[in-house]
C-alpha positions in Angstrom: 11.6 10.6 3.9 13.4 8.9 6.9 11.7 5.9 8.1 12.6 5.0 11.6 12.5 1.7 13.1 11.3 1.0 16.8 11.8 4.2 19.6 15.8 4.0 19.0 17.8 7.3 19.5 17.2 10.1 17.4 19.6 10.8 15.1 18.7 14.7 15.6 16.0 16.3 17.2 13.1 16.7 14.9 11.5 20.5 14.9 8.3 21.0 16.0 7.2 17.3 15.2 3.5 17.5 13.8 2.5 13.8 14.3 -0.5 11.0 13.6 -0.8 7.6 14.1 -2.3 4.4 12.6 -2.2 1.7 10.2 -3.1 3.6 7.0 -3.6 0.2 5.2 -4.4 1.8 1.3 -3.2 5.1 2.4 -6.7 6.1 0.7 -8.0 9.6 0.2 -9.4 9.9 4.1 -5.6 8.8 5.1 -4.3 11.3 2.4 -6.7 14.3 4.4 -4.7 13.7 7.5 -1.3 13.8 5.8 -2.1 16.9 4.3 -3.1 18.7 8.1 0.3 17.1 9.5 2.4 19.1 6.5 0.0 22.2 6.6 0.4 22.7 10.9 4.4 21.3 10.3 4.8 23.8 7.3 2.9 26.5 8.9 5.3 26.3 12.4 8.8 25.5 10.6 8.3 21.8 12.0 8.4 18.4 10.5 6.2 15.9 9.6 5.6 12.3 11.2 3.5 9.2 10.7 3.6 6.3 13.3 2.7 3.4 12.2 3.2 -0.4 12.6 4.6 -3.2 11.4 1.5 -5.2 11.4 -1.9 -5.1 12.0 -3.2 -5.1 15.4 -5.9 -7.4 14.7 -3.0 -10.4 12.8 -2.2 -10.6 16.3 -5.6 -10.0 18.9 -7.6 -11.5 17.4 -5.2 -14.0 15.2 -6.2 -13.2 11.8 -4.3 -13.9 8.8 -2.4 -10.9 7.1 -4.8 -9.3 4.3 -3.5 -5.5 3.4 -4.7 -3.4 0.6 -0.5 -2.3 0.9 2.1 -3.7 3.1 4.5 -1.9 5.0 6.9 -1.7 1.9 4.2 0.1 0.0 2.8 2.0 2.8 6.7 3.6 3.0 6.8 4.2 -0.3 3.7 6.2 -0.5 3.8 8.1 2.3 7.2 9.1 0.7 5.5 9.9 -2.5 3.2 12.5 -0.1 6.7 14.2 0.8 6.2 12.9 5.1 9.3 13.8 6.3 9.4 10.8 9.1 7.8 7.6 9.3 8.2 5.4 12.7 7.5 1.7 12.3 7.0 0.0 15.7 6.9 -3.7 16.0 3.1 -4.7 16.9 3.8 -7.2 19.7 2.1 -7.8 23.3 4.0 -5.9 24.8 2.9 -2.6 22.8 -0.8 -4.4 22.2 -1.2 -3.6 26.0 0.7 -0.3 26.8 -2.3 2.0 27.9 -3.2 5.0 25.5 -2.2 7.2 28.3 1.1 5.6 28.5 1.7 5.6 24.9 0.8 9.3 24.5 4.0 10.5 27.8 5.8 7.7 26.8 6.1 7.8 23.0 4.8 11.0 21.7 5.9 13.1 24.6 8.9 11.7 25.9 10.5 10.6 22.5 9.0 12.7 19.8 8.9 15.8 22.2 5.6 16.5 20.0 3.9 19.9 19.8 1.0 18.5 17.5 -1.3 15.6 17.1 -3.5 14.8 13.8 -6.0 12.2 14.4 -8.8 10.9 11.7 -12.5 11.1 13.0 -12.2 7.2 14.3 -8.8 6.8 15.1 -8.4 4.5 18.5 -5.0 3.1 19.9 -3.6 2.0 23.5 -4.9 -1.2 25.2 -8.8 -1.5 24.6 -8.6 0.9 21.6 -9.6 3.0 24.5 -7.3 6.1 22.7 -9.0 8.8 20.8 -9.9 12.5 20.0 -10.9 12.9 23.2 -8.2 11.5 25.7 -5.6 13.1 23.3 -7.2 16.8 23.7 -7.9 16.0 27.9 -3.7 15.1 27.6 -2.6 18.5 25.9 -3.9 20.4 29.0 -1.6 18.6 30.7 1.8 17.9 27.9 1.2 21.3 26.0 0.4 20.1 22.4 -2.1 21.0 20.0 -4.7 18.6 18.6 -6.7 19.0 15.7 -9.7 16.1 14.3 -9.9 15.2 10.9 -13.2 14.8 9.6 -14.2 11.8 7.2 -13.9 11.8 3.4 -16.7 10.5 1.6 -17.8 9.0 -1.9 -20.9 8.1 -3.1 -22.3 9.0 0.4 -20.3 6.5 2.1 -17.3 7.2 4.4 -14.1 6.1 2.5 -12.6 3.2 4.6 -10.0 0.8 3.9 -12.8 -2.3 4.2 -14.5 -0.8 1.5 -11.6 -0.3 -0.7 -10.4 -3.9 0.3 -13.9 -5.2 -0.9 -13.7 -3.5 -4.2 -10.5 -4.7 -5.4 -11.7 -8.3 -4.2 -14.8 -7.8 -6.5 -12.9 -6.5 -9.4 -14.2 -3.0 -9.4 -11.1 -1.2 -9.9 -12.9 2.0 -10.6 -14.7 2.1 -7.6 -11.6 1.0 -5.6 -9.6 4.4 -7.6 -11.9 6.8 -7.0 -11.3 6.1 -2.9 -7.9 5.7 -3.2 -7.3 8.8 -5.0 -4.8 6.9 -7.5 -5.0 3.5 -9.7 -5.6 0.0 -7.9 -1.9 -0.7 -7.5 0.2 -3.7 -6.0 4.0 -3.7 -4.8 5.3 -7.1 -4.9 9.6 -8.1 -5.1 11.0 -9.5 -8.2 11.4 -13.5 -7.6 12.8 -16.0 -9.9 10.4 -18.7 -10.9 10.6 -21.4 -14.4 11.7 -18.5 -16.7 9.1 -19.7 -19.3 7.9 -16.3 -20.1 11.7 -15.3 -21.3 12.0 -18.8 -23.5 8.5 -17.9 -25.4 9.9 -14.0 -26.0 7.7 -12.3 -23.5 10.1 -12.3 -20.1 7.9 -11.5 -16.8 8.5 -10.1 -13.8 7.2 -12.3 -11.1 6.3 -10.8 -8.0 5.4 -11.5 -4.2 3.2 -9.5 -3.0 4.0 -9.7 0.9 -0.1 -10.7 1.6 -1.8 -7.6 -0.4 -5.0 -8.2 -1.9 -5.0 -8.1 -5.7 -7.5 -7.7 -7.6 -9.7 -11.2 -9.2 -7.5 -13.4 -11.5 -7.1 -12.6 -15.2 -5.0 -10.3 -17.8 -4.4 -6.6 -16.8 -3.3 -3.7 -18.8 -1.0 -1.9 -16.1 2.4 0.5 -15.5 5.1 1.3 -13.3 7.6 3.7 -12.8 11.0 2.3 -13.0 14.3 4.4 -12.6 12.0 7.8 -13.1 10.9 6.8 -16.3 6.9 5.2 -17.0 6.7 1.6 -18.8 3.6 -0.3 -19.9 2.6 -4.0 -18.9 0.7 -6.5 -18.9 0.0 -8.4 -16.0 -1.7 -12.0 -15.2 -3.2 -12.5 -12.4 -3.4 -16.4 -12.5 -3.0 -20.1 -12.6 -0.9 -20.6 -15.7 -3.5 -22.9 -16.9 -1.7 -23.4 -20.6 1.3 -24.8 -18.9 0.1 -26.4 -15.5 -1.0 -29.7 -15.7 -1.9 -31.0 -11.3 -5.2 -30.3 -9.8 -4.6 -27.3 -6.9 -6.3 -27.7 -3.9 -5.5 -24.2 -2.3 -5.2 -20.8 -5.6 -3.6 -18.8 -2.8 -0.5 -20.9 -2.9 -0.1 -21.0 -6.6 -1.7 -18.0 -7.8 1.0 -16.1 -9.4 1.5 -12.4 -10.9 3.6 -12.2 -14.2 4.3 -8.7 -15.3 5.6 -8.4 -18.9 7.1 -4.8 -19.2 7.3 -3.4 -22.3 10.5 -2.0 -23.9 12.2 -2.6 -20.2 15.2 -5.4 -20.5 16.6 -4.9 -17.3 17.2 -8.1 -14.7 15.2 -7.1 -11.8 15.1 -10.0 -9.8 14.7 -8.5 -5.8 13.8 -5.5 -6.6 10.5 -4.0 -5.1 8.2 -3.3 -8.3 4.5 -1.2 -7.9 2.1 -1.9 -10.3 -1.0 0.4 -11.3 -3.9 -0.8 -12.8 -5.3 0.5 -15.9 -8.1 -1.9 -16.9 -9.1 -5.6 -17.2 -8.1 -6.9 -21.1 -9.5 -10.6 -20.3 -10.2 -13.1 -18.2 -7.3 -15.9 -18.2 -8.1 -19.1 -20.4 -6.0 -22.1 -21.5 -4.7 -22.4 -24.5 -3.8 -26.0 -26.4 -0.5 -24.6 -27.4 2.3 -22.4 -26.8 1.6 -20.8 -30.3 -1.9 -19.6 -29.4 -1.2 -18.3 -25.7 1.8 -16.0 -27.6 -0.9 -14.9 -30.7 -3.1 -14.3 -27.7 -0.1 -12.1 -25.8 0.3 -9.9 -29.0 -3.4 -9.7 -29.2 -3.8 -7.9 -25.7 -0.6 -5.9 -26.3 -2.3 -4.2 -29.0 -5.7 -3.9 -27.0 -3.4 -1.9 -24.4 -1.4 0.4 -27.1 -4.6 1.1 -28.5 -5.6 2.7 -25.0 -2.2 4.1 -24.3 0.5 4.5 -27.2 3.5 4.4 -25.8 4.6 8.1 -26.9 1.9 9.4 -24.5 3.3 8.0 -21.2 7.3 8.2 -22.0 
């Protein structure tokens, strides 16, 4: 996939682009819908696939919230390359595209630029100043710029619509398999490799520490998990916590030292700054204390066996 940054030149012009747009936060199975219809009209007219998409959230900066994604833009890429999009353009969320009219946007961006001859959009898909884009001004425009549109109807579960909200709530709540069956996939997190005390590595279980760029995770505690790591599957575990055996001051804010350790199994590779995605299998425990670093490692070899017992190795190499 080629991931574009900002309406720069093109490096070749793009056949019969077949485009959407929006944020795509989870890239969930209603978002998954609308990337299939952009490769079915692009496959079916010798064209190419597109997703626009942006940097951040609208809503970080009208409305000044804090970032909260189910993925970031790293993971976003990376899935949307996993769904075989040929083109992804990231534009930078600022004022001055926050009040470019939908109108505008449409000639401007997905005329002018993209020369596109088809637009995807999902049931409830707004953009342009106001959110006043939709469905409707995008088919009034093709009279007049030539493309096709087509709508993409809602995906639902349980009698619900799948949104990213809901998915977001899920994961917050701990209920990974609610979260899984409207994501289509595992609960997963991508976070890059940091460098923090090394402990991990001094007690014989080295972890992967990661930063996870604002993306929820699911509620603190020990997690059998995997990742895919130079095409081949691994198995970890992965706390979602405090480190209450080894910290000793009182925290006033878990956001700022709530840390993921992911101890891979049978992977010895340094992997510090590397991007790392983590699925979720299922909760082992909760995370407790331990009086010594003697119990907390009994305790690791205790919920390695818990997740071999699940998934031996040999079925997942």
């Amino acid at each position: 996939m080629e991931t574009i940054y900002g309406i720069n030149t093109l490096t070749r012009k793009i056949p019969y682009p077949v485009a959407t747009i929006g944020m795509f936060d989870g890239v969930h199975r209603g978002h998954q819908k609308i990337i299939e219809n952009i490769k079915h009209h692009a496959s079916a007219n010798h064209g190419e696939s597109v997703i626009i998409t942006f940097n951040r959230h609208p809503k970080n900066l009208l409305e000044n919230r804090p970032s909260s994604f189910i993925t970031s833009l790293e993971h976003r890429l990376a899935l949307f390359d996993q769904l075989g999009v040929d083109h992804t353009v990231v534009l930078a969320f600022d004022k001055k595209l926050a009040y470019i009219s939908a109108g505008d946007f449409v000639h401007e961006v997905l005329v002018r630029w993209l020369g596109v001859k088809c637009i995807v959009l999902g049931f409830n898909c707004h953009f342009g100043k106001d959110r006043e884009g939709d469905i409707h001004l995008v088919r009034r425009l093709s009279a007049t710029y030539g493309f096709e549109v087509h709508e993409c109807p809602p995906v639902m579960y349980q009698g619900q619509v799948i949104s990213s909200t809901a998915i977001r709530q899920a994961i917050l709540n701990g209920d990974l398999d609610r979260a899984e069956m409207m994501l289509g996939r595992p609960v997963s997190i991508l976070g890059t490799v940091v460098r923090k005390s090394g402990r991990g590595r001094t007690l014989g279980y080295p972890t992967a520490n990661l930063d996870l760029h604002h993306e929820v995770r699911p509620p603190r505690g020990v997690y059998g998990t995997r990742l895919n790591w130079a095409g081949h599957e691994y198995l970890a575990l992965t706390n979602i916590g405090l480190r209450p055996t080894f910290s000793k001051e009182l925290f006033t804010s878990e956001d700022e030292t709530l840390e993921i350790e992911v101890h891979i199994l049978d992977l010895h590779e340094d992997l510090y700054g590397q991007n790392l995605e983590v699925q979720f299998l299922f909760k082992i425990r909760d995370e407790i204390p331990f009086t010594t670093a003697e119990e907390l490692t009994t305790q690791i070899e205790r919920d390695k066996e818990t997740l071999l017992k699940k998934y031996p190795l040999q079925a997942i190499s």
